[in-house]
mmJSON file of the N, C-alpha and C atoms, coordinates in Angstrom:
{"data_MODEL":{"atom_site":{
"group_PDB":["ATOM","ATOM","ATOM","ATOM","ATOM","ATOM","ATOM","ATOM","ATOM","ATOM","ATOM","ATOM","ATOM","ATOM","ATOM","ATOM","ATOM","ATOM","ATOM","ATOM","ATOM","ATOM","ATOM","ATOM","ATOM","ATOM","ATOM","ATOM","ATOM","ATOM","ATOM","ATOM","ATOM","ATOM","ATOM","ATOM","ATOM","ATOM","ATOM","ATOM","ATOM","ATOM","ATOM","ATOM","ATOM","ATOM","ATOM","ATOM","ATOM","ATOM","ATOM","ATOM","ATOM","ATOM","ATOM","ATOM","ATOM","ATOM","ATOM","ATOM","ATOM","ATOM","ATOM","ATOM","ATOM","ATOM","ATOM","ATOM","ATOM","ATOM","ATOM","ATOM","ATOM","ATOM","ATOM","ATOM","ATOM","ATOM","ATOM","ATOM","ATOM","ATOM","ATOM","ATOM","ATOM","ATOM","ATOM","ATOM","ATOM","ATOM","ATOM","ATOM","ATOM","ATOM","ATOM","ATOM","ATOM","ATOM","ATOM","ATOM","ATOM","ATOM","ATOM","ATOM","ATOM","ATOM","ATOM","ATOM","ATOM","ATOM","ATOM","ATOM","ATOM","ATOM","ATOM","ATOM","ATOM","ATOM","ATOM","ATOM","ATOM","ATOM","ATOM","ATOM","ATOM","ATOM","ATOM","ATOM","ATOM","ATOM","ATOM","ATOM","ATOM","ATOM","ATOM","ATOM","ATOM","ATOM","ATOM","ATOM","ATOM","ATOM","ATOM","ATOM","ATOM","ATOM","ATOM","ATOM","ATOM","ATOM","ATOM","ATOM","ATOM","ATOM","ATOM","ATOM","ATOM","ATOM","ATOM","ATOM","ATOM","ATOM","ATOM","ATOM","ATOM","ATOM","ATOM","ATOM","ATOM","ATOM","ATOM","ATOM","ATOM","ATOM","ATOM","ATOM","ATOM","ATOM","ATOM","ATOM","ATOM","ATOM","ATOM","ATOM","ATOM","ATOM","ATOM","ATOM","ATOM","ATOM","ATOM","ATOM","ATOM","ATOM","ATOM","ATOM","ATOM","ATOM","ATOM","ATOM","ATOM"],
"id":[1,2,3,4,5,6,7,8,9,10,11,12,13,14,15,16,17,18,19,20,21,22,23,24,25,26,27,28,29,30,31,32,33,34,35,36,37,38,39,40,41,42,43,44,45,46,47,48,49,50,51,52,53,54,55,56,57,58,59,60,61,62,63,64,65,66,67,68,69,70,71,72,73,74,75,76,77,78,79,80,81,82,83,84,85,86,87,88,89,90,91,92,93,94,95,96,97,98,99,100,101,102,103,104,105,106,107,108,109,110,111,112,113,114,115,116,117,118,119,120,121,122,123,124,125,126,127,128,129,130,131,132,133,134,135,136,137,138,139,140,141,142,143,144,145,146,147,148,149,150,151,152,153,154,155,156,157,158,159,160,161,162,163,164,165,166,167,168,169,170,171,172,173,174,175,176,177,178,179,180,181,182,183,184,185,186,187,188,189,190,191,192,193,194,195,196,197,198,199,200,201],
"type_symbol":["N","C","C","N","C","C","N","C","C","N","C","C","N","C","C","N","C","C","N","C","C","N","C","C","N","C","C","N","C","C","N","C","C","N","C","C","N","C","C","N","C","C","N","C","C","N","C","C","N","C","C","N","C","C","N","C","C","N","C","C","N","C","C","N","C","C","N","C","C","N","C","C","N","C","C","N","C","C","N","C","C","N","C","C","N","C","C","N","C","C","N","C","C","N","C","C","N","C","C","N","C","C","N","C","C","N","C","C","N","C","C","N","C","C","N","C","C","N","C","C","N","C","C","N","C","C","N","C","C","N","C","C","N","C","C","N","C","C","N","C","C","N","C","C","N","C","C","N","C","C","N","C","C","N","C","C","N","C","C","N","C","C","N","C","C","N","C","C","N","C","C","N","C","C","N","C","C","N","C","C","N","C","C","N","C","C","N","C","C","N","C","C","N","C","C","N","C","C","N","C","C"],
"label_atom_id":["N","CA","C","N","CA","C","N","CA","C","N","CA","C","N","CA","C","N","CA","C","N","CA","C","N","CA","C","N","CA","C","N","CA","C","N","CA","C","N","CA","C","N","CA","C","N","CA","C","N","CA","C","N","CA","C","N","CA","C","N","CA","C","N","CA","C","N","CA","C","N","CA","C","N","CA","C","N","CA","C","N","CA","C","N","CA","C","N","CA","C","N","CA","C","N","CA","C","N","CA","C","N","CA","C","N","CA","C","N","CA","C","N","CA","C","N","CA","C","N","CA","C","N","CA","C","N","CA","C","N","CA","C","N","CA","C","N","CA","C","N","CA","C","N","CA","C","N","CA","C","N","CA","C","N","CA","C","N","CA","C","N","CA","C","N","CA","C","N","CA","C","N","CA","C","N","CA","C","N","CA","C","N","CA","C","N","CA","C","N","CA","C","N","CA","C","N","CA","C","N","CA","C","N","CA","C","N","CA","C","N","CA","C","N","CA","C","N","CA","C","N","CA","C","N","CA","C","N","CA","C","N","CA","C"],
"label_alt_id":[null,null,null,null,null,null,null,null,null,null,null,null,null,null,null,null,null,null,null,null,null,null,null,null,null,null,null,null,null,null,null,null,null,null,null,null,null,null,null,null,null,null,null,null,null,null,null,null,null,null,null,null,null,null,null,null,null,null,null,null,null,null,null,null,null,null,null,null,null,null,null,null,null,null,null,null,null,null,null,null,null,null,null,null,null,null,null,null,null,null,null,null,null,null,null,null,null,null,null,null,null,null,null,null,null,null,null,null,null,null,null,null,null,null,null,null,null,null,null,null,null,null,null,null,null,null,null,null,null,null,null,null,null,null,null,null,null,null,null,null,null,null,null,null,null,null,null,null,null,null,null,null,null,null,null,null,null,null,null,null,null,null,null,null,null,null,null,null,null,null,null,null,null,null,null,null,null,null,null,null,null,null,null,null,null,null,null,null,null,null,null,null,null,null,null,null,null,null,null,null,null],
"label_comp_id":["UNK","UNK","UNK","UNK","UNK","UNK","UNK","UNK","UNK","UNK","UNK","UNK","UNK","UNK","UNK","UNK","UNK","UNK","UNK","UNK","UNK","UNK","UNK","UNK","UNK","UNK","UNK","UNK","UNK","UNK","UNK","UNK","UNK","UNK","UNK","UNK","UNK","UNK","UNK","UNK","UNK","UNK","UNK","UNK","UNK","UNK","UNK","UNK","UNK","UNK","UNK","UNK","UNK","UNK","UNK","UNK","UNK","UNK","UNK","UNK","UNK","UNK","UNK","UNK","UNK","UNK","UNK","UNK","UNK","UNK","UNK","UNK","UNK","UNK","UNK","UNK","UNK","UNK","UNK","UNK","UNK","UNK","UNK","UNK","UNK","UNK","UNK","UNK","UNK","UNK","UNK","UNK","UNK","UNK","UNK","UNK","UNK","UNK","UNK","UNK","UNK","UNK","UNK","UNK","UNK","UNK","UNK","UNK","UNK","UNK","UNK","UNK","UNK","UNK","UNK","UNK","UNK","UNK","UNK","UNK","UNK","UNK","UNK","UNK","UNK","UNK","UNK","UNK","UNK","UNK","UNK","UNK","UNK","UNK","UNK","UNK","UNK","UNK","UNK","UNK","UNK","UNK","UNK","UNK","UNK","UNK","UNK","UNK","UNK","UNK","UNK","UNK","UNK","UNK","UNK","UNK","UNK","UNK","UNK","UNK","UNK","UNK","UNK","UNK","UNK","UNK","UNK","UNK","UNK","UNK","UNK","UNK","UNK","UNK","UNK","UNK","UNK","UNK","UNK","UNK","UNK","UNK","UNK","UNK","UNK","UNK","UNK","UNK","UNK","UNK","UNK","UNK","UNK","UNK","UNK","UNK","UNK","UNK","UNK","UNK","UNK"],
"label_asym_id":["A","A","A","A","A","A","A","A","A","A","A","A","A","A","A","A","A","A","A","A","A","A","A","A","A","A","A","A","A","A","A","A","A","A","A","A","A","A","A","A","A","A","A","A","A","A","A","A","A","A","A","A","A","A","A","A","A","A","A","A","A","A","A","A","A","A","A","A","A","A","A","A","A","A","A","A","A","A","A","A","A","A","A","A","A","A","A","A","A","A","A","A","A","A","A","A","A","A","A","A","A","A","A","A","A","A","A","A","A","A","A","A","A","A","A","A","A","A","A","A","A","A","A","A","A","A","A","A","A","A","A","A","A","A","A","A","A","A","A","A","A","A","A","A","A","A","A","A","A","A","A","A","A","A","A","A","A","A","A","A","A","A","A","A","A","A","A","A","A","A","A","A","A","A","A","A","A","A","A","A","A","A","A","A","A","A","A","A","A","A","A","A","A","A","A","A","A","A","A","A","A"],
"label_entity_id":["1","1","1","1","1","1","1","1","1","1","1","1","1","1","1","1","1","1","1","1","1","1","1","1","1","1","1","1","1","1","1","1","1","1","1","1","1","1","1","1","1","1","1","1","1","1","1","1","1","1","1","1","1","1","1","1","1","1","1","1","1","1","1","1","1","1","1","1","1","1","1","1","1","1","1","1","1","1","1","1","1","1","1","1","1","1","1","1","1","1","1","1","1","1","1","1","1","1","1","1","1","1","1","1","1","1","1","1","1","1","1","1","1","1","1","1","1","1","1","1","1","1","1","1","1","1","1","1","1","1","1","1","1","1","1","1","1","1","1","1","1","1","1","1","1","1","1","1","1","1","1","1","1","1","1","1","1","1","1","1","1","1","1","1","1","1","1","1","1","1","1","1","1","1","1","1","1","1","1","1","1","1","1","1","1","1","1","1","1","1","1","1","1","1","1","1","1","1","1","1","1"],
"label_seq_id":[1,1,1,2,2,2,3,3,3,4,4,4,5,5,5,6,6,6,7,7,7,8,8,8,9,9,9,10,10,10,11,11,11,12,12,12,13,13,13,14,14,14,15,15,15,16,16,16,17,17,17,18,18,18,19,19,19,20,20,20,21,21,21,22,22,22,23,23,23,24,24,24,25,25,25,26,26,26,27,27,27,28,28,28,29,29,29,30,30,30,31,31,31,32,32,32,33,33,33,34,34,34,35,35,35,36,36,36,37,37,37,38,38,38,39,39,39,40,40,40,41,41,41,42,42,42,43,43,43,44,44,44,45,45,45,46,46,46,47,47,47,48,48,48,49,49,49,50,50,50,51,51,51,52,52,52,53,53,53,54,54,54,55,55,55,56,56,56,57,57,57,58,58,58,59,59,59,60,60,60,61,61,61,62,62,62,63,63,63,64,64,64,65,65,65,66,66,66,67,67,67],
"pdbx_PDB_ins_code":[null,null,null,null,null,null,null,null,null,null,null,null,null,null,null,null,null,null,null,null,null,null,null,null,null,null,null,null,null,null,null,null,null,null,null,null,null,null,null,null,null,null,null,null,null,null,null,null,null,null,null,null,null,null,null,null,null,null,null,null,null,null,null,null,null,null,null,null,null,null,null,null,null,null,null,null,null,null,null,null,null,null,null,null,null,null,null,null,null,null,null,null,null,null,null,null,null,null,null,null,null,null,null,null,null,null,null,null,null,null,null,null,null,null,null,null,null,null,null,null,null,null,null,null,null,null,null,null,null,null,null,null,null,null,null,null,null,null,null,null,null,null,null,null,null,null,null,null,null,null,null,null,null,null,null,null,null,null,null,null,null,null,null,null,null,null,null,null,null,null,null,null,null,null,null,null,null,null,null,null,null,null,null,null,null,null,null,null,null,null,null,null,null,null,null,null,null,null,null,null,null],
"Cartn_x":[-92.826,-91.402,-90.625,-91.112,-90.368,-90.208,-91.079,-90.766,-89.734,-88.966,-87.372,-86.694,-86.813,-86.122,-85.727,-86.408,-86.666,-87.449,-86.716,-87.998,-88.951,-89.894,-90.546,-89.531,-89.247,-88.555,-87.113,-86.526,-85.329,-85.875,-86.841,-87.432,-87.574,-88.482,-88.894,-87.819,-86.902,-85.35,-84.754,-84.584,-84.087,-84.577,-85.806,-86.671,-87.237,-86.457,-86.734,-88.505,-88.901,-90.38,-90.737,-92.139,-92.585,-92.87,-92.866,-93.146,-94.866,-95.35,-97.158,-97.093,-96.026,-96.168,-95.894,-94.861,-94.479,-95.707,-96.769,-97.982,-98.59,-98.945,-100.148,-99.137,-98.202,-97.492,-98.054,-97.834,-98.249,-99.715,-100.035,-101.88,-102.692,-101.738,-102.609,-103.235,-102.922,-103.69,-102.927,-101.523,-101.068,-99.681,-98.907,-97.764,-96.72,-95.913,-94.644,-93.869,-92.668,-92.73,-91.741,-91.341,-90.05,-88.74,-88.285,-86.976,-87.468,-88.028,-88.864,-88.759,-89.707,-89.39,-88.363,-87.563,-85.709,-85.355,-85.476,-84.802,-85.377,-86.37,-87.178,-87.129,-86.576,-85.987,-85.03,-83.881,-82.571,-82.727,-83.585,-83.086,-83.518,-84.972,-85.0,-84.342,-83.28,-82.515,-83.377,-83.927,-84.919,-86.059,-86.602,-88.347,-88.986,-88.792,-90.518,-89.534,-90.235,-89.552,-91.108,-89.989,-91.233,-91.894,-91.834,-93.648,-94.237,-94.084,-94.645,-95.476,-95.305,-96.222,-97.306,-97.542,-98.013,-99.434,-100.693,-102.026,-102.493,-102.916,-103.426,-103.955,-104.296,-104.948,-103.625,-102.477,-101.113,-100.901,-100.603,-100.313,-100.803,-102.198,-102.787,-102.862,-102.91,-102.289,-100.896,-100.047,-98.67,-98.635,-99.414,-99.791,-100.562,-101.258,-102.404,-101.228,-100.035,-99.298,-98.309,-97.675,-96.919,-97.598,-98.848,-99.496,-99.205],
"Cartn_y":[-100.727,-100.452,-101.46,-102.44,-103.836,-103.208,-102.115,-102.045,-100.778,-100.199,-99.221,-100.287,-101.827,-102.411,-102.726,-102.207,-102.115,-103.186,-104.215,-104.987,-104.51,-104.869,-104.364,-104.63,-106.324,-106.012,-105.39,-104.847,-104.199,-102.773,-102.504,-100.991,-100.948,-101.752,-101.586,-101.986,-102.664,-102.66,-101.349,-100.522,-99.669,-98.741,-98.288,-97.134,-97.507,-98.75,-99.234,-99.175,-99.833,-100.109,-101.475,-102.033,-103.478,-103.854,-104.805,-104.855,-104.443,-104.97,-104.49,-102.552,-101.93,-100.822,-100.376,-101.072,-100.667,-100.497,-102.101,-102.22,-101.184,-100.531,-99.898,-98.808,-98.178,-96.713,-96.8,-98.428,-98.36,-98.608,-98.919,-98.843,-97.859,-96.788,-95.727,-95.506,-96.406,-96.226,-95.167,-95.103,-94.227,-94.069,-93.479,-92.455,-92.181,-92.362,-92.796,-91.006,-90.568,-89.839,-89.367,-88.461,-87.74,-88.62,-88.796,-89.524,-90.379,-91.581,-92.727,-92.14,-90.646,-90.127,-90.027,-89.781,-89.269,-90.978,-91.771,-93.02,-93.76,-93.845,-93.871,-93.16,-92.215,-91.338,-91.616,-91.92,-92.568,-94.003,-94.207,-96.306,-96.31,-95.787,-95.223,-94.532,-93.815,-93.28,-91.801,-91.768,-90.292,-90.464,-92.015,-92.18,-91.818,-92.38,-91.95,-90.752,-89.794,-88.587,-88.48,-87.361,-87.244,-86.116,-85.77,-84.886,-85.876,-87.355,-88.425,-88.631,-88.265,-88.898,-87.642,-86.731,-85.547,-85.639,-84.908,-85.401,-84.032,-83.394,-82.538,-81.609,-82.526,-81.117,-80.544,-81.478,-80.7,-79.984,-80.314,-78.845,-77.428,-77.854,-76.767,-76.061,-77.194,-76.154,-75.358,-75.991,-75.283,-73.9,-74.065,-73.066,-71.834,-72.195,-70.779,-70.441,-71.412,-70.965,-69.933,-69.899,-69.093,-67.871,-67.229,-66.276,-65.413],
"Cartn_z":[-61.912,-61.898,-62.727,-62.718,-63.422,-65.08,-66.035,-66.925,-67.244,-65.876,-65.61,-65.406,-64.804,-64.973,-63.424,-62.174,-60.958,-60.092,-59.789,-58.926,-58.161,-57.82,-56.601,-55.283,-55.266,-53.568,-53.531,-54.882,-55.329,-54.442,-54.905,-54.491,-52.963,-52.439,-50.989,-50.498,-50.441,-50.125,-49.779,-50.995,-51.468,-50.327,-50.497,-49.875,-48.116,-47.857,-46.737,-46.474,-46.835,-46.584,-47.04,-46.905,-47.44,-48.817,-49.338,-50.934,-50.65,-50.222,-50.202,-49.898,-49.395,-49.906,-50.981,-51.735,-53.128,-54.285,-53.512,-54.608,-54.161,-52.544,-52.587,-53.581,-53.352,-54.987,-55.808,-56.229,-57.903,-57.864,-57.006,-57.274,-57.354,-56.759,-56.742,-54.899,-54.421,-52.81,-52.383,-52.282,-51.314,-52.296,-51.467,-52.459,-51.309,-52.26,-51.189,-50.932,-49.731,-49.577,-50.191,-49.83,-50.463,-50.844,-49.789,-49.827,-50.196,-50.47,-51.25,-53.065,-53.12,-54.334,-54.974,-54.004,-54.815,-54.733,-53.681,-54.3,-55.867,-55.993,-56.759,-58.336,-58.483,-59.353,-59.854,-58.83,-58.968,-59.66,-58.793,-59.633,-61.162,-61.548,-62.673,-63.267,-63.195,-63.791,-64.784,-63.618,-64.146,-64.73,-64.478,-65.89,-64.98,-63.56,-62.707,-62.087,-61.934,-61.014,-60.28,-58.97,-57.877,-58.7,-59.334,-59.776,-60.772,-61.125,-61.69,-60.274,-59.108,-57.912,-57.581,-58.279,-57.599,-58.43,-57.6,-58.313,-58.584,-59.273,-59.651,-58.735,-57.589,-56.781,-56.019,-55.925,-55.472,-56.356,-57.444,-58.38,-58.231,-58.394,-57.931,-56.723,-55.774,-54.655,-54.377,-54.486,-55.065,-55.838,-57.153,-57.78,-56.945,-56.08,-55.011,-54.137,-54.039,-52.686,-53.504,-54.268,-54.908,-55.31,-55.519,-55.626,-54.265],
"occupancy":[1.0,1.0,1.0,1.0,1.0,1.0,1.0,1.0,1.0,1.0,1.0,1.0,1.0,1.0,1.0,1.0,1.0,1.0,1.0,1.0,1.0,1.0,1.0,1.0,1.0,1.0,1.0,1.0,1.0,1.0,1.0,1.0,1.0,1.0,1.0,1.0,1.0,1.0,1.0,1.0,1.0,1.0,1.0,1.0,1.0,1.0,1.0,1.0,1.0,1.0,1.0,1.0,1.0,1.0,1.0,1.0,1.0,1.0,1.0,1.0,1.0,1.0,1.0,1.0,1.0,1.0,1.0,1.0,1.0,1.0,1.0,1.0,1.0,1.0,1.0,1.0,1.0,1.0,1.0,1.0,1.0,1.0,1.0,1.0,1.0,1.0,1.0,1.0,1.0,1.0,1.0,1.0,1.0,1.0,1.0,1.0,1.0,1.0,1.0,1.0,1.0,1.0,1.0,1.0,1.0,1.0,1.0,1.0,1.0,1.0,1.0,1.0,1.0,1.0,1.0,1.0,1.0,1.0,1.0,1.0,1.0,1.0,1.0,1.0,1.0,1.0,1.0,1.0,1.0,1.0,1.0,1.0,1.0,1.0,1.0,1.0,1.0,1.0,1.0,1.0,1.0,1.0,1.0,1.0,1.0,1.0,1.0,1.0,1.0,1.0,1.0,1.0,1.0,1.0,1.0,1.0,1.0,1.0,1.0,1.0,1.0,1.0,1.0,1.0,1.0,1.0,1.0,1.0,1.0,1.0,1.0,1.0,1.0,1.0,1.0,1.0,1.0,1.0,1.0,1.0,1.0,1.0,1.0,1.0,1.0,1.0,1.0,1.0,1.0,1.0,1.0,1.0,1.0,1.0,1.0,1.0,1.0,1.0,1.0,1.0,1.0],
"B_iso_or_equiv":[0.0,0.0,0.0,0.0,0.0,0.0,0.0,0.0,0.0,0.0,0.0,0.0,0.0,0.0,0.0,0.0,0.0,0.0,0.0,0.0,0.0,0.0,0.0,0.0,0.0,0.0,0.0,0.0,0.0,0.0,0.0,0.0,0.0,0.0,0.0,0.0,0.0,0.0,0.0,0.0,0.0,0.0,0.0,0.0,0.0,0.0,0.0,0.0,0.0,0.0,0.0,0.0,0.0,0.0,0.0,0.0,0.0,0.0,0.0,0.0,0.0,0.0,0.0,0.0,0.0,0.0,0.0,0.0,0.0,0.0,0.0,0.0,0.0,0.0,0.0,0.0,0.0,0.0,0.0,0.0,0.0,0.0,0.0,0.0,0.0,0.0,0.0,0.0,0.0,0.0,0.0,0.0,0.0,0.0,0.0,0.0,0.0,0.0,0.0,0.0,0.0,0.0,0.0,0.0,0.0,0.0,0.0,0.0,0.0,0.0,0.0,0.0,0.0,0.0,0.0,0.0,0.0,0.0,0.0,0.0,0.0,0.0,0.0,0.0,0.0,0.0,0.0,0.0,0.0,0.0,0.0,0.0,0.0,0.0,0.0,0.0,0.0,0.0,0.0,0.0,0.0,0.0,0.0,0.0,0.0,0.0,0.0,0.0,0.0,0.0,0.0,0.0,0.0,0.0,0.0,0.0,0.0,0.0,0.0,0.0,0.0,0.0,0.0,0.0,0.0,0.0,0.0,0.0,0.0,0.0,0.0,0.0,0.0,0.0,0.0,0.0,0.0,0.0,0.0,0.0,0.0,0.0,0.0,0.0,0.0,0.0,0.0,0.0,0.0,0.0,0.0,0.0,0.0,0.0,0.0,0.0,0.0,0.0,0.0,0.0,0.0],
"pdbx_formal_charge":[null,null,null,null,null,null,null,null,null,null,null,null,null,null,null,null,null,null,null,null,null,null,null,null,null,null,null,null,null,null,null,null,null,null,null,null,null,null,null,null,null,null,null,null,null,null,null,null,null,null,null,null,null,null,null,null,null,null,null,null,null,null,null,null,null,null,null,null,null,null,null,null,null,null,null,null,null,null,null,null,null,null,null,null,null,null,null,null,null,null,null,null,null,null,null,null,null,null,null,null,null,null,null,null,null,null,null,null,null,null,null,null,null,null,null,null,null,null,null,null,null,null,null,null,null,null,null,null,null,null,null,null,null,null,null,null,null,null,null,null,null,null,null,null,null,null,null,null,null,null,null,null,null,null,null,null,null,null,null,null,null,null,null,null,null,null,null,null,null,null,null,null,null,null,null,null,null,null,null,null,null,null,null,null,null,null,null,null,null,null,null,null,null,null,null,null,null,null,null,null,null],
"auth_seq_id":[1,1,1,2,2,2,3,3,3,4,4,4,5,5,5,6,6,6,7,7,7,8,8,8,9,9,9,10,10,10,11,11,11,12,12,12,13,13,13,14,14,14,15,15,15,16,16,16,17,17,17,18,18,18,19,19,19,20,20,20,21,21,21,22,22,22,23,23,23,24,24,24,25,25,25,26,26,26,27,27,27,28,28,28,29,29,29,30,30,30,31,31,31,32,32,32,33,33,33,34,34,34,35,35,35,36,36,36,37,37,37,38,38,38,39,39,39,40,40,40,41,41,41,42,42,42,43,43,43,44,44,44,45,45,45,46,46,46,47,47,47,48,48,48,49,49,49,50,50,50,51,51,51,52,52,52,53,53,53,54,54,54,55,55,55,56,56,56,57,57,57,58,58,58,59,59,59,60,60,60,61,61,61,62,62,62,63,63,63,64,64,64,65,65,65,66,66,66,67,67,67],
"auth_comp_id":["UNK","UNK","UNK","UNK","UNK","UNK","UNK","UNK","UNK","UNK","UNK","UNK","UNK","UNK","UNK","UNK","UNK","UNK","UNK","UNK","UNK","UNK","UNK","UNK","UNK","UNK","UNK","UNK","UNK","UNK","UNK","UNK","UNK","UNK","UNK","UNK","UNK","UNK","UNK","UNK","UNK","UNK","UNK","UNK","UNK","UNK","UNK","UNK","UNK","UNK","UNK","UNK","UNK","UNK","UNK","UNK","UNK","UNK","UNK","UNK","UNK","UNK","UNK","UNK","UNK","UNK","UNK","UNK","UNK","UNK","UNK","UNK","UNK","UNK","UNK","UNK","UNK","UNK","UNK","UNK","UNK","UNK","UNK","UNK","UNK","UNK","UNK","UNK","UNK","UNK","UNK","UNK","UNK","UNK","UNK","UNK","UNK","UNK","UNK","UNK","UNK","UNK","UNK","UNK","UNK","UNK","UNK","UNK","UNK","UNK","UNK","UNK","UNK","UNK","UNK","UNK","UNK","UNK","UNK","UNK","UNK","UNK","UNK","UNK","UNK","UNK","UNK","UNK","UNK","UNK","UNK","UNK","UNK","UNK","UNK","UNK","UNK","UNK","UNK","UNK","UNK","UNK","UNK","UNK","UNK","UNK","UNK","UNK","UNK","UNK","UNK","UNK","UNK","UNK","UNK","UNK","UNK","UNK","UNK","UNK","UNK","UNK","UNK","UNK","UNK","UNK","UNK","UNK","UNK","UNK","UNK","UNK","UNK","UNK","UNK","UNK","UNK","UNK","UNK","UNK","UNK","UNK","UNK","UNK","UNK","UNK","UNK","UNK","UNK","UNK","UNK","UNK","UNK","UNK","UNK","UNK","UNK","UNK","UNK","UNK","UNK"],
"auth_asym_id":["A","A","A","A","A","A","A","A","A","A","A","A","A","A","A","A","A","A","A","A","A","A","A","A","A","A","A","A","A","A","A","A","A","A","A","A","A","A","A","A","A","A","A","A","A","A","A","A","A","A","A","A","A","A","A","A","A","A","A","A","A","A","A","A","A","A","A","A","A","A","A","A","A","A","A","A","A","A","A","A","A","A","A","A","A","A","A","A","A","A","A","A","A","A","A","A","A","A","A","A","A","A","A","A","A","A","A","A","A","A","A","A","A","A","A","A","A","A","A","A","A","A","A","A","A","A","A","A","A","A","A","A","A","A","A","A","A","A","A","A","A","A","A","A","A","A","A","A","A","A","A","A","A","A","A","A","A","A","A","A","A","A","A","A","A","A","A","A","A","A","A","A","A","A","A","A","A","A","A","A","A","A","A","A","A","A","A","A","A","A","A","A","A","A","A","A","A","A","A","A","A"],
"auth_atom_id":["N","CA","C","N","CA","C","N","CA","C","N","CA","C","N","CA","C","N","CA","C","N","CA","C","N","CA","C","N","CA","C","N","CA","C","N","CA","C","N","CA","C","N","CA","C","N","CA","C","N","CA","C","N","CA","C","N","CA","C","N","CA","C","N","CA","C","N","CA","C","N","CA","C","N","CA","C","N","CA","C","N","CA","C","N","CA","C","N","CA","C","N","CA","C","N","CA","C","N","CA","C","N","CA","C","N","CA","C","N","CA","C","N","CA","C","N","CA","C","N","CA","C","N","CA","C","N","CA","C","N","CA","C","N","CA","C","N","CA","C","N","CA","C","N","CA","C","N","CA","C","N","CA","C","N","CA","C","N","CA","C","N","CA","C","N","CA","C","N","CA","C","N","CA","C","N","CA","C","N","CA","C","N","CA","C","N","CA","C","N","CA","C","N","CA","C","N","CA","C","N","CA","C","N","CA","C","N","CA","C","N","CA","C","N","CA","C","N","CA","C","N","CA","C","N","CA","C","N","CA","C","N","CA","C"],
"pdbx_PDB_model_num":[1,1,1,1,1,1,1,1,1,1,1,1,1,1,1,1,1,1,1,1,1,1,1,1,1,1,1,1,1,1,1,1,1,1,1,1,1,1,1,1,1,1,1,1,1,1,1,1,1,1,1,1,1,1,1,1,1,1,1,1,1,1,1,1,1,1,1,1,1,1,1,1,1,1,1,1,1,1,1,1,1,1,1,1,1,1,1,1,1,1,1,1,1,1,1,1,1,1,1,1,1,1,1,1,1,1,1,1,1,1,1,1,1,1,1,1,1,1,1,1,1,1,1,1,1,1,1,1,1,1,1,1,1,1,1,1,1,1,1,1,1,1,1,1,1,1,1,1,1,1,1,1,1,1,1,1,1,1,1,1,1,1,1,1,1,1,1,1,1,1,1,1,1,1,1,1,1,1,1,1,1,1,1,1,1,1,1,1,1,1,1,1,1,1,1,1,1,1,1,1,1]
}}}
């Protein structure tokens, strides 16, 4: 996040959670939720958006549910 210009403890502030959750986001361990997404969106000013958090097999599932 630091290269939107976003601290980490700016963020977990923000999204009310711990900075060690901010790392597990960006590590890839776990994925923050919705409202986390939209704050997250916002402070970036639109670079990470919540389908920047979505993994391929959500897509695809999304995609079978609309059929």
């Amino acid at each position: 996040m630091d290269e939107h210009g976003v601290k980490h403890a700016d963020l977990a502030s923000a999204c009310g959670v711990t900075r060690p959750n901010v790392g597990y986001w960006l590590s890839g361990s776990s994925r923050p939720g919705w409202r986390a997404c939209a704050i997250i969106e916002r402070l970036t000013g639109g670079s990470v958006t919540m389908r920047d958090w979505l993994t391929e097999e959500d897509v695809l599932a999304a995609e079978r549910a609309r059929r």
